[in-house]
C-alpha positions as CSV (number, residue, x, y, z in Angstrom):
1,X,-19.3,227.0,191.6
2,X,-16.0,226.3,193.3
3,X,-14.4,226.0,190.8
4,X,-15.2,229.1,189.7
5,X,-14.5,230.5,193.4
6,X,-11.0,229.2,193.3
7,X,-10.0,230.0,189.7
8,X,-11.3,234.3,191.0
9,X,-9.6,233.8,194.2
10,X,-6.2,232.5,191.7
11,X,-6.3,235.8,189.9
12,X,-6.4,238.0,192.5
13,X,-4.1,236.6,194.4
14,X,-1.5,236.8,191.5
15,X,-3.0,240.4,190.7
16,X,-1.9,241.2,194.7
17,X,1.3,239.6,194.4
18,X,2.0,241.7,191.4
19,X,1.2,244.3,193.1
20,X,3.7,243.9,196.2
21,X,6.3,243.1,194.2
22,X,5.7,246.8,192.1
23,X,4.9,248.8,195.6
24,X,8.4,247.3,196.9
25,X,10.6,248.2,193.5
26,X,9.5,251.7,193.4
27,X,10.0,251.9,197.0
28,X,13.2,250.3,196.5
29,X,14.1,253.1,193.9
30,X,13.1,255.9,196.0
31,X,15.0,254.3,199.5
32,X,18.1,254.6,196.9
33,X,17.8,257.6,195.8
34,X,17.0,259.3,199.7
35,X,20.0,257.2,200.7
36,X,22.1,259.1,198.6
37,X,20.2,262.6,198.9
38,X,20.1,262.5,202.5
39,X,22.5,260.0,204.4
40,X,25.1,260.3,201.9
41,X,25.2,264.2,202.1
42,X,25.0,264.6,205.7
43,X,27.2,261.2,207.0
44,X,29.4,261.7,203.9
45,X,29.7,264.3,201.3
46,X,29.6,267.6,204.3
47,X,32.3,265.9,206.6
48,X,34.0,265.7,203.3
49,X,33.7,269.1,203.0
50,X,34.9,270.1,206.6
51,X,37.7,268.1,206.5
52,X,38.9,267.0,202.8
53,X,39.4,263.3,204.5
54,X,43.0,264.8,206.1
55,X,44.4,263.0,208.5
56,X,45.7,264.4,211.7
57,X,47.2,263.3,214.8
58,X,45.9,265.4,217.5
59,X,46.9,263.0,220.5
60,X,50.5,260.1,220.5
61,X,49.1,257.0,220.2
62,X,46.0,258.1,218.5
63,X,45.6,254.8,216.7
64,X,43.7,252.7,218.7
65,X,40.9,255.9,218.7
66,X,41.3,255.4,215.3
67,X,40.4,251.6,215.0
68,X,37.4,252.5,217.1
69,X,36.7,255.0,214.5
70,X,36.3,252.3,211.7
71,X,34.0,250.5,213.5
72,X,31.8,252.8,214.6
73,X,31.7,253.9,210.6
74,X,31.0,250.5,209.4
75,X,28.5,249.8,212.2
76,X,27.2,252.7,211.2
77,X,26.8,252.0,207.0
78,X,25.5,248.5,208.1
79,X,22.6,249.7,210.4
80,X,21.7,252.4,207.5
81,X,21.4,249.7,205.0
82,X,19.7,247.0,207.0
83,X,16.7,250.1,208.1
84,X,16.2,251.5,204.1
85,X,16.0,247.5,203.3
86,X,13.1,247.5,206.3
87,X,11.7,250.5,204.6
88,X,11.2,248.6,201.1
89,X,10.2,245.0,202.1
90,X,8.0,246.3,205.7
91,X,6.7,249.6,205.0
92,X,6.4,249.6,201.2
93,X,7.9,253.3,201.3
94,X,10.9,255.2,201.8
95,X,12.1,257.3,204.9
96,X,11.6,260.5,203.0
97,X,8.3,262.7,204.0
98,X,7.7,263.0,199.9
99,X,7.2,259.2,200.2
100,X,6.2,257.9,203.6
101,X,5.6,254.1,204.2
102,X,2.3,252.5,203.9
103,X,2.7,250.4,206.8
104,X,4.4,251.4,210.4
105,X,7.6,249.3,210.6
106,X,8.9,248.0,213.5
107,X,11.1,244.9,212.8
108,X,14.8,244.2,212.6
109,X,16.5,246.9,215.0
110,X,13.7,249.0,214.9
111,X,12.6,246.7,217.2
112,X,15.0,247.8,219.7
113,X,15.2,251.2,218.9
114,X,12.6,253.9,217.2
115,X,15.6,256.1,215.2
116,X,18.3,253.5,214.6
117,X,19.4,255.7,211.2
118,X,19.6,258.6,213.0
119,X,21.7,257.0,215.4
120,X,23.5,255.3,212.4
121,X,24.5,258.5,210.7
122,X,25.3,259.9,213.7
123,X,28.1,256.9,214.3
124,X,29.6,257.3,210.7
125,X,29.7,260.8,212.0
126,X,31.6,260.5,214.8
127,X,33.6,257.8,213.3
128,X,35.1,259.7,210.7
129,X,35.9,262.4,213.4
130,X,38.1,259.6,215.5
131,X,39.5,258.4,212.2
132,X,40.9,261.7,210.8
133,X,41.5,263.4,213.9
134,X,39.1,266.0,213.6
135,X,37.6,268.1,216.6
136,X,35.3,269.8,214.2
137,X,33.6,266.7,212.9
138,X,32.6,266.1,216.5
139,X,31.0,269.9,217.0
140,X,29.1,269.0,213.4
141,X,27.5,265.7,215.2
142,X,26.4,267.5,218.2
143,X,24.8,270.0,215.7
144,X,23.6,267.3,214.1
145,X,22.1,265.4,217.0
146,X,20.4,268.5,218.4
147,X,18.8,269.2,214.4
148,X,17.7,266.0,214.6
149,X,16.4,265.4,217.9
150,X,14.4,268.4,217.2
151,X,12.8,267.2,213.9
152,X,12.0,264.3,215.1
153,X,9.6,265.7,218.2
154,X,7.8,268.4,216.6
155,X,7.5,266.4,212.7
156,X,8.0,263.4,212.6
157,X,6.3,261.9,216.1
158,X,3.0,263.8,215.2
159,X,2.8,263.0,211.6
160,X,3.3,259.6,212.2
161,X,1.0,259.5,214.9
162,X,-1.7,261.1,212.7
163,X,-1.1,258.4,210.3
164,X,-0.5,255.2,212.2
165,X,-3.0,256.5,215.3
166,X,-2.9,253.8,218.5
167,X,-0.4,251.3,216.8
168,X,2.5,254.5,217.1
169,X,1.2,255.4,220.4
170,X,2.1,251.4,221.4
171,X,5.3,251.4,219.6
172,X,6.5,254.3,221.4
173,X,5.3,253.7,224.8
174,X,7.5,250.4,224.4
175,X,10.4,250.9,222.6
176,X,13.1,254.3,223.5
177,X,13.7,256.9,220.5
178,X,17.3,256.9,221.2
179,X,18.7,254.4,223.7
180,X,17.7,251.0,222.9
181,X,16.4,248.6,224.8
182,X,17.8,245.3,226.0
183,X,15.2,242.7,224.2
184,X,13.0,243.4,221.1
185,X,10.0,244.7,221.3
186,X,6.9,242.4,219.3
187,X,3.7,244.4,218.5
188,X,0.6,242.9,219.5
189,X,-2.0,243.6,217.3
190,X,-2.1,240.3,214.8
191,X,-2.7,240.1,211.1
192,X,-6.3,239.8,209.3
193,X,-7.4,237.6,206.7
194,X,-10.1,238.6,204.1
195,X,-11.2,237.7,200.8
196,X,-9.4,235.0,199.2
197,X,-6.0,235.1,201.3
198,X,-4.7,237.0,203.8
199,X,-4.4,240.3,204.2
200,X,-1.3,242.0,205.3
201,X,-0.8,242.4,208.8
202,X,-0.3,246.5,210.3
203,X,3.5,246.0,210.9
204,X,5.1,247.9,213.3
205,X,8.1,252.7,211.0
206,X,12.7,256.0,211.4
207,X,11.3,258.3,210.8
208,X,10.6,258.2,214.6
């Protein structure tokens, strides 16, 4: 008898470890895809459009604005990456509403902060604006930031309330939606174990 148990409790975990690793490749392919259809349009393709990439020299001795800009752009590409990898290997989704995350994810920065992309594209944003030289990119990020401040109170906060219930309410009594705090944040509510391992834990999700 159990040996029977242990050879059932074998196959299903290799049947749930199967599983993970399909949930997290077709989130994987849908975090790429959103990273081009979304970031990459609105942190990349329309400053593109505003500006062709021209450089201009609206100030002397503009270059050290300029080496600011850089940073903030790569600071900005590396937080981006770093959430959509989150997205995939925590939440087993993507950031798009088409394809929301199973589970609510709260590690790496989003420990920190509750919209670190926002906040990302936002930086590559205003990078490329100090880079070039270009007053217009910065009017686009304040139109930006308003857009998204916007979406994320009256869509995104209630949806993912209605779907995560008291563990969102905790995350975002705890951790700021756009200033981040000065130590991470750790979730409290612990992991469960059933059946023949253990289950996954409720994890703490930008979309808010």
């Amino acid at each position: 008898m159990p040996g029977k148990l242990a050879h059932a409790c074998g196959r299903e975990q290799a049947t749930s470890k199967h599983n993970v690793v399909v949930r997290r490749a077709r989130a994987a392919i849908g975090s790429l895809v959103f990273l081009a259809l979304a970031p990459g349009v609105v942190g990349g393709l329309i400053p593109w459009w505003l500006t062709d990439w021209r450089i201009e020299e609206p100030l002397p001795y503009w270059l050290p604005v300029r080496v600011l800009g850089v940073a903030l752009i790569v600071a900005g590409i590396l937080v981006l990456l770093e959430a959509f990898v989150r997205f995939v290997i925590e939440g087993f989704g993507t950031p798009a509403p088409v394809a929301p995350t199973a589970e609510l994810v709260v590690g790496g920065l989003y420990r920190y902060v509750r919209n670190p992309m926002y906040l990302a594209v936002g930086a590559t944003i205003v990078g490329q604006g100090l880079v070039l030289g270009r007053p217009s990119l910065f009017v686009y990020a304040a139109g930006f930031a308003v857009a998204v401040a916007a979406f994320v109170h009256w869509y995104e906060e209630p949806t993912l309330l209605r779907q995560f219930g008291q563990q969102y309410e905790a995350y975002r009594r705890a951790v700021p939606a756009w200033w981040p705090r000065r130590r991470p944040w750790w979730p409290h509510w612990g992991s469960s174990r059933h059946g023949c391992g253990s289950g996954a834990s409720p994890r703490g999700n930008d979309r808010a």
